[in-house]
N, C-alpha and C positions, 0 to 999 in steps of 0.2 A: 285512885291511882291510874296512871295511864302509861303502855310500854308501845316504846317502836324497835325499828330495827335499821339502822343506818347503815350504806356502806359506807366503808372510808377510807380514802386514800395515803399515799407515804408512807403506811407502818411496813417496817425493814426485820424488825428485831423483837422481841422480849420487852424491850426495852421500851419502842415506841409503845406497845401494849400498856405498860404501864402509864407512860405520861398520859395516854390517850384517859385511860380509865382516872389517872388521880383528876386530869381537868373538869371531868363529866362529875366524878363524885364530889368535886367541890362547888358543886352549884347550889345554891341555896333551889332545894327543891328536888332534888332527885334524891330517888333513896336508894337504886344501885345502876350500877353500870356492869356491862361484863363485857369485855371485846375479845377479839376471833380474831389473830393474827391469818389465820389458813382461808376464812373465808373474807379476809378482808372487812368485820361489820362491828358492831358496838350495839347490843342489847341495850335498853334506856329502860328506867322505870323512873316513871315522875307523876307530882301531883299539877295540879292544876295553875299554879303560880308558875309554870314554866310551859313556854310554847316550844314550838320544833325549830321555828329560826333562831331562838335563844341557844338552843341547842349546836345548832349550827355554826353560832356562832363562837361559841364557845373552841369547836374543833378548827374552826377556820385561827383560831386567835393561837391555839397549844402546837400548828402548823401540819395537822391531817385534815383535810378538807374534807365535809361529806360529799361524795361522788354524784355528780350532776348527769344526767342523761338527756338527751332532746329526744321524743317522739312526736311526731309529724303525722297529721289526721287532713283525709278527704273529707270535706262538712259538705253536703247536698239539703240545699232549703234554706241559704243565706241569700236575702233580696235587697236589703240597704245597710245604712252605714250603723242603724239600732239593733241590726241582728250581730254585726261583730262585735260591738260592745255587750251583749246580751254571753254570745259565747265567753267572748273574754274575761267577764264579770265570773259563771260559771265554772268555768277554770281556776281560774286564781282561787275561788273559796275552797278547793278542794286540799285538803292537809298535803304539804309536802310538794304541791306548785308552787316554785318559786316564780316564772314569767310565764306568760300565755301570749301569741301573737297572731291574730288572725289575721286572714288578710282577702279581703272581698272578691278582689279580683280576679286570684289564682282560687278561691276557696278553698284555704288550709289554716291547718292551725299548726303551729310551732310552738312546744311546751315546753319547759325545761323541766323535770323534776328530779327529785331526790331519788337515787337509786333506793328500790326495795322498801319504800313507801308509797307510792305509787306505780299504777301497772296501766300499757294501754287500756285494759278492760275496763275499768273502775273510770279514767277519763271519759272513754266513749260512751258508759251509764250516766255522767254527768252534762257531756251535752246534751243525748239523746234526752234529759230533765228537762233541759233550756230549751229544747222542739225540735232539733236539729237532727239530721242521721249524722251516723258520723263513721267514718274506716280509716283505722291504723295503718297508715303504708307503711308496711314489713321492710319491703326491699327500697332500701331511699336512690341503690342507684338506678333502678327499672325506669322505662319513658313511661311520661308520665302519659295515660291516659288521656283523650279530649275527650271528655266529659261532657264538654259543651257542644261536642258534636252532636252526641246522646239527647241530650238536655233542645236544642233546637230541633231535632226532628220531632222528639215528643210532644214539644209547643206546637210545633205548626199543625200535627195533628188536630192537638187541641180547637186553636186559631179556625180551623180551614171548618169545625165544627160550629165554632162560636158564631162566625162570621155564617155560614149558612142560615142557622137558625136567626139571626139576629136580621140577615138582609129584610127578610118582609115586613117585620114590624118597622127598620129605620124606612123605609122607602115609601112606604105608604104612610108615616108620621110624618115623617119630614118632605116627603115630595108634594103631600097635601099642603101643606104652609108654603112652598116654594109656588107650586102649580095649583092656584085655586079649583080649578073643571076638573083636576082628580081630586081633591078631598071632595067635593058636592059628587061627584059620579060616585064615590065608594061609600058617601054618609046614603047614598040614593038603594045600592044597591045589596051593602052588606049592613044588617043592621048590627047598631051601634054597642048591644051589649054584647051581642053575639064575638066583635070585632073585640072587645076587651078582655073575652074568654078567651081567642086566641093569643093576643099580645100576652096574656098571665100564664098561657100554659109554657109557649115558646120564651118564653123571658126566664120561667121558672124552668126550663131543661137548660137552659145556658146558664144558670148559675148555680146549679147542681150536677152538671155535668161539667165542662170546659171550667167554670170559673168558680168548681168547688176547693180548690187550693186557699185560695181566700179566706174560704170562710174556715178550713180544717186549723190554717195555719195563724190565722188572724184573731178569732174568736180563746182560740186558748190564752194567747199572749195577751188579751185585753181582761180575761179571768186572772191573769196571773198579776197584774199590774203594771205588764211591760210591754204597754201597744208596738207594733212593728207595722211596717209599710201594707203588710196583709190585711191589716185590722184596718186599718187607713181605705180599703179597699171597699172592704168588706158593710167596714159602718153605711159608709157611701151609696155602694149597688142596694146593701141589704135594706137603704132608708127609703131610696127611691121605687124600689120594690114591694114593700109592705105597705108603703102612703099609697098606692096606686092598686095596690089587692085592695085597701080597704075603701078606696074609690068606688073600684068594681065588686064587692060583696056586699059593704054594707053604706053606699053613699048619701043615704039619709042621716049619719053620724057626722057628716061632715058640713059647712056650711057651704050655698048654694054657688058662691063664685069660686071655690075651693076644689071644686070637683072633677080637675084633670090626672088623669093618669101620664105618668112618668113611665113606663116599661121600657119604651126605646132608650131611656138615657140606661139606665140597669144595664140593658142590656149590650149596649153601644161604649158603655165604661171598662166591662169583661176584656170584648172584645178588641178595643183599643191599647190595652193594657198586655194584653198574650199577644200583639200584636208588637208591643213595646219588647215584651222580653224574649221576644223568637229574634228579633233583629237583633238587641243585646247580647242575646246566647249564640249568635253567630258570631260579632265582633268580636268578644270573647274569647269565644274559641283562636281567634287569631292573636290573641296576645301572647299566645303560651306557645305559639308557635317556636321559636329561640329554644328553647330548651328543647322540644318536642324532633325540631332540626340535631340537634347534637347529640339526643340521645339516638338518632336514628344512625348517626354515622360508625356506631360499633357493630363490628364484625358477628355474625350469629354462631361460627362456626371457624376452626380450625383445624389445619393439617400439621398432626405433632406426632413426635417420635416415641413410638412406645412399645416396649416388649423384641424393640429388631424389626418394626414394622412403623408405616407409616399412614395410621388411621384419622379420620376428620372427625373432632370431636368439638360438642358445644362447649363455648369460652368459657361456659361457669367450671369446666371441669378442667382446666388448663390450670396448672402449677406452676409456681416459681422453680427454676431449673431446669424447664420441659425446653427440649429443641422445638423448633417449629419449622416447614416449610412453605413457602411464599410462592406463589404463582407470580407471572406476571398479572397484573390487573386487578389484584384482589386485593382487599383491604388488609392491614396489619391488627392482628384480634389483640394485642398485646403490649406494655409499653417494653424493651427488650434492646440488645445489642445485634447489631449482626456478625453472625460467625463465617459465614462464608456467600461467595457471590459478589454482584455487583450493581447496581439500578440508579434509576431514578426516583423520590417518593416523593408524591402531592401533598405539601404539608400545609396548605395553603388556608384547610380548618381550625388550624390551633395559629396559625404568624398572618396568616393573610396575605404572605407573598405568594405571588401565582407563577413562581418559578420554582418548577418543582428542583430538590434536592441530591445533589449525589449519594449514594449510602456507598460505603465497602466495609471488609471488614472491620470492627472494631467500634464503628460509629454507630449512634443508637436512633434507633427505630421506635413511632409513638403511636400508640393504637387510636386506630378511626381514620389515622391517613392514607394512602390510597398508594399501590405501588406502582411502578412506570411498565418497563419493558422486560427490566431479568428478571430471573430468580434468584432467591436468596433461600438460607438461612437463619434465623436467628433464635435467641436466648432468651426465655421469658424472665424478665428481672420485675416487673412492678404486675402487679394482676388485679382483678374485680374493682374495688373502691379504692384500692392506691394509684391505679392508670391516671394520667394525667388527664385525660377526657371523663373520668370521672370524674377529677378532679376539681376540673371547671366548671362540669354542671350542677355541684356540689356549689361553688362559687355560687353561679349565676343565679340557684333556687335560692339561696340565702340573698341574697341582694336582692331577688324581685319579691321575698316576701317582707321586706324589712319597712319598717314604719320610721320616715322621716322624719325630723322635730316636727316640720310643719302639719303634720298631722296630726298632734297635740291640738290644734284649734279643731279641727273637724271634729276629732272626737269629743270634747266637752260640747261643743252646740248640738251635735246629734244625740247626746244621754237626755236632753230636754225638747228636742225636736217635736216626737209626737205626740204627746201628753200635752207639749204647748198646742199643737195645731188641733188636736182636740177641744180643749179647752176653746181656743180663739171659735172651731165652727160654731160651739155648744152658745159665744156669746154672740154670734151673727145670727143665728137663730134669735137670740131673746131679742137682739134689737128688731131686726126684721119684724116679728112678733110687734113688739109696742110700738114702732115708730113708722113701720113701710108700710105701705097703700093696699088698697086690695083688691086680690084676695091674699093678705097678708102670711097666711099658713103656706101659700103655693110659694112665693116670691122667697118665705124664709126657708123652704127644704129645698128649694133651688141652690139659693147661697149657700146654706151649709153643708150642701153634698160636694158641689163646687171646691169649697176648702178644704175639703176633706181630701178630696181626688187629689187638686193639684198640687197639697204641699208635703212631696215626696222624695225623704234625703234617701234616693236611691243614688244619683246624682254626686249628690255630697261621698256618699262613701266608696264613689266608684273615680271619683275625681286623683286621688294619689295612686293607690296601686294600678291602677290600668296604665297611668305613663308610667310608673313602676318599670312593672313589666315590660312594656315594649322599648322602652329608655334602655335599661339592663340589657334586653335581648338583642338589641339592635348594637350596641357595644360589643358583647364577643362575637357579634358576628365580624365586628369592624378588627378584631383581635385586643381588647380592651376587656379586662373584667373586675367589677365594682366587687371586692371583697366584704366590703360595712356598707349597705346600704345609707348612713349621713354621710360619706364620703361623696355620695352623689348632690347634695342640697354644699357640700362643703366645698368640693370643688370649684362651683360656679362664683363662690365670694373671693377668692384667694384671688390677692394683691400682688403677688410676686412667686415665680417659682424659680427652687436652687437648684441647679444642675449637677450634680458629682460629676467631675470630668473623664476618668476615665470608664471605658463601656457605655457610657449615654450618646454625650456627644462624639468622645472619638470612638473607633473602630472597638477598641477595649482587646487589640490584639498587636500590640506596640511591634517594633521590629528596634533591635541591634542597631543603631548607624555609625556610632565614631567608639570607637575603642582606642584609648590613651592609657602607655603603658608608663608607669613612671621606676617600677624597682622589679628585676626579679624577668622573666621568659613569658612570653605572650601567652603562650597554649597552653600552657599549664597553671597559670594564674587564670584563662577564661575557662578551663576545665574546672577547676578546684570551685569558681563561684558559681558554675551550672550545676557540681553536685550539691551544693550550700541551697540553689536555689529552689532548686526540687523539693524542699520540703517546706515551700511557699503556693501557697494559693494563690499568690499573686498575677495579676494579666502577665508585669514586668518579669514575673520567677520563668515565666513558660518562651517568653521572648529570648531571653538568657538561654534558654536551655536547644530554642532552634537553633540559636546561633553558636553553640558549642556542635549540636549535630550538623551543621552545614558545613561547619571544616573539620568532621570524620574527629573528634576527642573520643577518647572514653574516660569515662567522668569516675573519680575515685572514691573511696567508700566515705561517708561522711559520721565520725563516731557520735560525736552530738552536735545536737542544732538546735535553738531556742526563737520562737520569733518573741519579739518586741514591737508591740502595738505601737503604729504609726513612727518605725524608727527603723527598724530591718530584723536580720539575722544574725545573729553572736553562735559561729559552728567551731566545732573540732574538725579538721582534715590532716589525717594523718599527725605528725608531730607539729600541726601548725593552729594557730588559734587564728580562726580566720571571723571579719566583722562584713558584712556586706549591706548596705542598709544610704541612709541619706545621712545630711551634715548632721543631724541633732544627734545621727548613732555615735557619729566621731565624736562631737562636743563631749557625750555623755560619758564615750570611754577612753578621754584626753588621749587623743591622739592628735600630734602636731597636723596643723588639715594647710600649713602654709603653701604645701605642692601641690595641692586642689584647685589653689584658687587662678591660676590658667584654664584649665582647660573647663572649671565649671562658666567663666564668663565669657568660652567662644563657645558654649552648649547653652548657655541661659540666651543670647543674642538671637539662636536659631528657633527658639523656644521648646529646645528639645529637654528631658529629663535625666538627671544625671543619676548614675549610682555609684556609689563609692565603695571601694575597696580596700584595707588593711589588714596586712599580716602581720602577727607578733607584732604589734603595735605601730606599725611603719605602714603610711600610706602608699599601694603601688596601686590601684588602679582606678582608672574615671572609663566606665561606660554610659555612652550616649544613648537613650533611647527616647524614640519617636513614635506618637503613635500617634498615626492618621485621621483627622476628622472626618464623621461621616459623612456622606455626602448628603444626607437632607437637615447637616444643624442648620447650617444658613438659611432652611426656607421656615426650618420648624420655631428660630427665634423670632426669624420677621412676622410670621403666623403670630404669635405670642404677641408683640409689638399689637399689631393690628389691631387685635382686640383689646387694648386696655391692660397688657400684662407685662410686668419690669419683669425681666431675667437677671439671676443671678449664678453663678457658679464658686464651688465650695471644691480643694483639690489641694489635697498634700502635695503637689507640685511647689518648688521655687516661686515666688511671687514673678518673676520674670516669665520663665515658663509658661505661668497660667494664663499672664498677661498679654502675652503671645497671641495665644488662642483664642484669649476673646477681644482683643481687636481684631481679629481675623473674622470673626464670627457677631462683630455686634453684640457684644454682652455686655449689661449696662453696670454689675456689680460682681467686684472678684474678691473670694478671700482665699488666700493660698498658703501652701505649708499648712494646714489644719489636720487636728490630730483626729482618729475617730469620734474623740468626746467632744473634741472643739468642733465637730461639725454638730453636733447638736445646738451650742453655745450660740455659734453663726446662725443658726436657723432662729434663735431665740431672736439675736439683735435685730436681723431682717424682719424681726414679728415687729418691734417694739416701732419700727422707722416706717413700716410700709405698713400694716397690717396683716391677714391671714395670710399665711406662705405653703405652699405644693413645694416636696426636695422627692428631686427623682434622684432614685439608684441603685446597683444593682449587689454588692458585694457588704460583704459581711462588715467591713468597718459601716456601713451605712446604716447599719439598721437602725444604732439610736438617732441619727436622724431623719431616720424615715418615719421610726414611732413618735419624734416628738412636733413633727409637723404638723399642721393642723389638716393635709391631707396628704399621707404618704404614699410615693406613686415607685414603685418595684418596675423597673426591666424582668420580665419574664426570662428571659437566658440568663439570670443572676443567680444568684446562693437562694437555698431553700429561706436560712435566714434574714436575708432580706426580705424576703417575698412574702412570711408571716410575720414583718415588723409592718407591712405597707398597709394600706385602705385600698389601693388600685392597684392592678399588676397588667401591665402590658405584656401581652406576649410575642411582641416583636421588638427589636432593639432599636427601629428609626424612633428621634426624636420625636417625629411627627404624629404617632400615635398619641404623644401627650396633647398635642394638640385636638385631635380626634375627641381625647376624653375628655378634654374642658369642653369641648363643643358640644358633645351628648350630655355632658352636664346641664350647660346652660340652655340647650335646646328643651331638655326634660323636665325642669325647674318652672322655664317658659311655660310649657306644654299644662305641667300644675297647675300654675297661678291663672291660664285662662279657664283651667276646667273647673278653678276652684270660685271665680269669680263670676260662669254663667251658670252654677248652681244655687251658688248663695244670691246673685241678684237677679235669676228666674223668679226664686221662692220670695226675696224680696218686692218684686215688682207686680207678678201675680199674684199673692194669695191677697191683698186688697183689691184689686180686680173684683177675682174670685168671690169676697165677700158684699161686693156690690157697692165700691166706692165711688163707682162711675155714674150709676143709676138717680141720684139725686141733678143731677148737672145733662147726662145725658139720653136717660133713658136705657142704658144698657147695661142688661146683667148677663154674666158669662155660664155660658153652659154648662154642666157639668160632662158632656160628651165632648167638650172642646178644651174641657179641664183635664180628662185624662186623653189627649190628644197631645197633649201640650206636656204634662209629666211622663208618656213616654218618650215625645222626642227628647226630651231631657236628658235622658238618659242613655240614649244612642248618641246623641250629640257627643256626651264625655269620652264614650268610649271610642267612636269614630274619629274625633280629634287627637286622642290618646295614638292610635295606629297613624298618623301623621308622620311620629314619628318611625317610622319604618324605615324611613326613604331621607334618612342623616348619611351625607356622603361622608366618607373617607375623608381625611384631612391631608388636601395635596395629594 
């Protein structure tokens, strides 16, 4: 028998305790179950005919799910794309991982497990199995470390070692072959075994010293049966190494044209290769810049009110409810209200507009922005991992660790990559061996070191996440952030995107313009619908409501008020049953709508939006409202245009109305009057006529269409709602930041498929080379020093073209 311990979510009652426990003891297989309403867990005992996702599933299906947790680990000693499959393989076998994500570039891993079946501890024993170090990042919101800052100064030491020891032996191997009167000057003056005891001794401290990683880290993985780029390495130096000791110790074992020593290639291999990954570990290092940038912009310290005093205290110790005082010039430690004062604040890290903002009181203030010239006060309302600058680089590390479809191909070629390239050297040797000229033994450990060296999917596994990362990073810099990493490969396909009209394209902050009274005293009827509207979330509730404060009402108490999804409000005021809403409210609560239909068809003409009014079932009033288009749709549809992209616009507006605005603005497809659900419906038919479709929006009627898109793109100044139904969430309201994102989409996409095409047709083009395809036709076989010459630029190649993208402007 065998017991765990799950926690599990939703149980409320007694009651859920029991469903949870009969589902579990009905499994064929378990002999009891016992669950913990107070700690939230469910004791299991079972035998062997049941697994833990059995289990699992079972709670997911009776509707308590067992509780999932993410821990996030630093992996130090991943070198290609066999080491993340090696970790993620690792992972996943461990009881109670459900997903494992590593990601080569950032080197991390992202786990999900089962609460209280797995613990960071027991993970980190698991890699630390598979060769790897590995450390649980505790604090997920702290900056992330550069590591690879670490990591390149330690190489170059390395390097700057390698290379010393190694210059005398290539220069006097290879300058004698270049420059005949030095090799006869040094054959004349150094003799010749003498010279081979030095090349074995300096050959053998460079790969015991600088280029012992290789062998600590390669030799294991090839006992274990899971060669990695190290062993690749290692086989390589370690071959050319040993045939050239036994050159020099015992060369009577070997036959007479056979009898050169290799030490410079050994040793020229090391050194080329730490020479590959100090370049790499600098690149690198610049990819995680983005995050490294945001996290840097939180405040270290604040000035908060405490005890009758006003002490500066570190942000981790800052409370929701804490006053805070503001300097001029000092960052905001906090996301917050202001309580008093007045300024300007540089919000220009979270929207990207470089015009910094008014504050006074009331309006809210977001930590990491920067304050202008007054002083303020304000109100800690959001703190540590709820601040919206956490909140984003929360975002951003989830996006640049996330693994593309497209990265389903790398990884199955890379689980067979080095075992093939083994195998392939092991057969260039045998042919070499029977079929090549001689001295046949020399010609065949040439070529098979050669393959060894240069067929190295470091390449391969650095080709996604490293535009990953700078793709992602370069976005919230732009104010743009990839919440689902496929949103990024998904965006660049989409055929058509649908606009919600109101807050995208227009302003999303409409104004009052024609007020038609048709029954009943002006002021008192626009009183009675701005206290109705007040209990709307709506852009149009708040326009309503300036426009009763602009001519000085006071707005009467409203007993109830009901909204109705895509129709209006059905309120009590005072003894009056008031509807306030569009025609479908009227249709819906037969009210005669015959005295509408004037003033709605000199409001539909202007293509402004009407809302209706009826009391005690009698239509008395039509307000006009308008709300301003921004001023960059017109560049952000032609932008769209340009690239191959149909616009569409979705908007519970009047079909006259909507229509209005988009021959105003160039939009090629309108559906209007649409209900919340029908803007899903719309976004389906736009799928079936165009293909994939992008629906921007910002408000809570949007969400099913933002989740049923195929890439959901959120206005950041929108409902939380919306903004966790989206894929992308722009943090500024111009349309043109859509356009931004498609752009870093398909720039990043790009950026992939060339990194992923001079990996795979590097390794396609030389490792025949490499094995000496040339040499029957030309005479030329390739070095093994020009082998790992050539797989480290490989490698800096990916990642150097990856930072490419750094420099994606701004859209407009």
């Amino acid at each position: 028998m065998h017991s765990t311990r799950l926690s599990v979510e939703g149980m409320t009652c007694a009651s859920c305790v029991g469903r949870v426990e009969r589902a579990l003891k009905g499994m064929e297989g378990v002999a009891d179950a016992n669950v913990n309403l107070a700690t939230e867990t469910a004791e299991v005992m079972f035998d062997d005919a049941v697994t833990l996702p059995d289990l699992v599933g079972v709670l997911d299906k009776a509707g308590y799910p067992a509780r999932v947790e993410e821990l996030v680990f630093d992996i130090e000693g991943m070198t290609c794309a066999s080491c993340v499959g090696r970790v993620e393989r690792a992972l996943r076998a461990e009881e109670g991982v459900s997903e494992a994500s590593v990601n080569l570039a950032s080197e991390t891993a992202t786990v999900q497990v089962l609460s209280g079946v797995q613990d960071a501890d027991s993970l980190t024993k698991a890699i630390a199995r598979a060769g790897y170090k590995a450390k649980p990042r505790i604090d997920r919101e702290a900056a992330p470390v550069n590591r690879k800052a670490d990591e390149a100064r330690a190489l170059r030491k390395r390097l700057i070692w390698a290379v010393a020891l190694t210059l005398p032996v290539f220069v006097i191997e290879m300058g004698g072959h270049l420059v005949p009167a030095l090799h006869h000057w040094w054959m004349m003056t150094v003799p010749e075994w003498l010279w081979r005891m030095v090349q074995f001794a300096l050959t053998a401290v460079v790969l015991a010293g600088p280029g012992r990683v290789f062998f600590a880290k390669g030799l294991p993985s090839l006992m274990k049966g899971a060669p990695d780029m190290n062993a690749l390495v290692a086989l390589g130096a370690g071959a050319a190494f040993l045939y050239s000791s036994v050159v020099t110790f015992w060369p009577q074992s070997l036959p007479m044209g056979a009898q050169n020593v290799y030490f410079e290639a050994a040793a020229v291999i090391v050194s080329l290769i730490l020479l590959g990954r100090w370049l790499e570990a600098r690149a690198k290092g610049r990819t995680g810049e983005a995050i490294r940038t945001l996290a840097g912009m939180r405040a270290k310290t604040a000035r908060v009110a405490r005890d009758g005093a006003v002490v500066e205290l570190p942000i981790e110790e800052i409370r929701v409810g804490d006053v805070l005082h503001l300097r001029p010039g000092e960052k905001i430690a906090v996301d917050g209200k202001v309580l008093t004062g007045e300024s300007h604040v540089d919000e220009a890290m979270i929207s990207g507009e470089p015009i910094p903002v008014a504050k006074a009181a009331g309006q809210p203030v977001i930590a990491g922005t920067v304050n202008g010239e007054g002083a303020m006060t304000y109100l800690a309302e959001k703190v540590g991992a709820d601040t919206m600058l956490a909140q984003i680089i929360r975002m951003v590390e989830e996006a640049q660790g996330a693994k593309l479809p497209i990265q389903s191909l790398v990884d199955k070629v890379t689980m067979y990559f080095v075992p093939a390239v083994m195998a392939l050297a092991a057969l260039t040797v045998v042919i070499w061996l029977m079929f090549g000229p001689e001295p046949a033994l020399a010609h065949a450990l040439v070529a098979g070191v050669a393959v060894l060296i240069i067929a190295c999917p470091c390449a391969m596994g650095l080709a996604t996440p490293t535009s990953i990362m700078v793709g992602t990073g370069r976005a919230a810099e732009l104010g743009v952030l990839f919440r689902k990493g496929d949103a990024l490969q998904g965006l660049q396909e989409v055929k058509v995107i649908a606009f919600d009209k109101t807050g995208t394209l227009t302003e999303g902050r409409p104004d009052v313009t024609d007020l038609v009274t048709l029954a009943g005293e002006e002021a008192a009827l626009l009183a009675e619908v701005a206290a109705v509207e007040a209990k709307s979330e709506h852009p149009i509730a708040r326009a309503i409501e300036r426009a009763a404060e602009a001519r000085g009402l006071v707005l009467p108490e409203v007993a109830k008020a009901r909204a109705i999804a895509g129709h209006g409000i059905k309120a009590q005021v005072g003894e009056s049953a008031l509807l306030v809403g569009n025609m479908r409210l009227m249709t819906r609560e037969k009210i005669d709508t015959s005295a509408f239909e004037i003033p709605l068809a000199g409001l539909a003409d202007q293509g402004r939006t009407p809302v209706l009014v009826a009391r005690d079932g009698v239509a008395v009033m039509v307000l006009g409202v308008s709300d301003p288009v921004r001023s960059t749709s017109r560049q952000a549809i032609a932008a769209l245009h340009a690239r191959g992209i149909k616009v569409a616009m979705v908007s519970g507006d009047t079909r006259r109305a909507a229509e209005a605005v988009a021959r105003d603005l160039g939009i090629d497809h309108v559906e209007a009057e649409v209900l919340p659900k029908g803007k899903a419906k719309a976004v389906a038919a736009l799928r079936e006529v165009h293909g994939a479709v992008g629906f921007v929006g910002d408000g809570i009627n949007d969400a099913p269409a933002l989740a049923s898109a195929d890439v959901g793109i959120a206005v950041g100044t929108g409902t939380d709602v919306a903004i966790e139904a989206a894929d992308v969430v722009l943090m500024r309201g111009d349309p043109c930041a859509v356009v931004t994102a498609v752009d870093v989409s398909r720039k990043t996409m790009g950026n992939i498929r060339q990194n992923l095409f001079w990996a795979f047709a590097y390794n396609a083009a030389l490792i025949p080379v490499a094995a000496g395809v040339l040499y029957p036709s030309f005479g030329v076989q390739l070095s093994p020093m020009l082998g790992a010459g050539a797989m480290a630029l490989s490698s800096v190649f990916v990642v150097s073209n990856a930072l490419r993208l750094r420099r994606i402007p701004a859209a407009m």
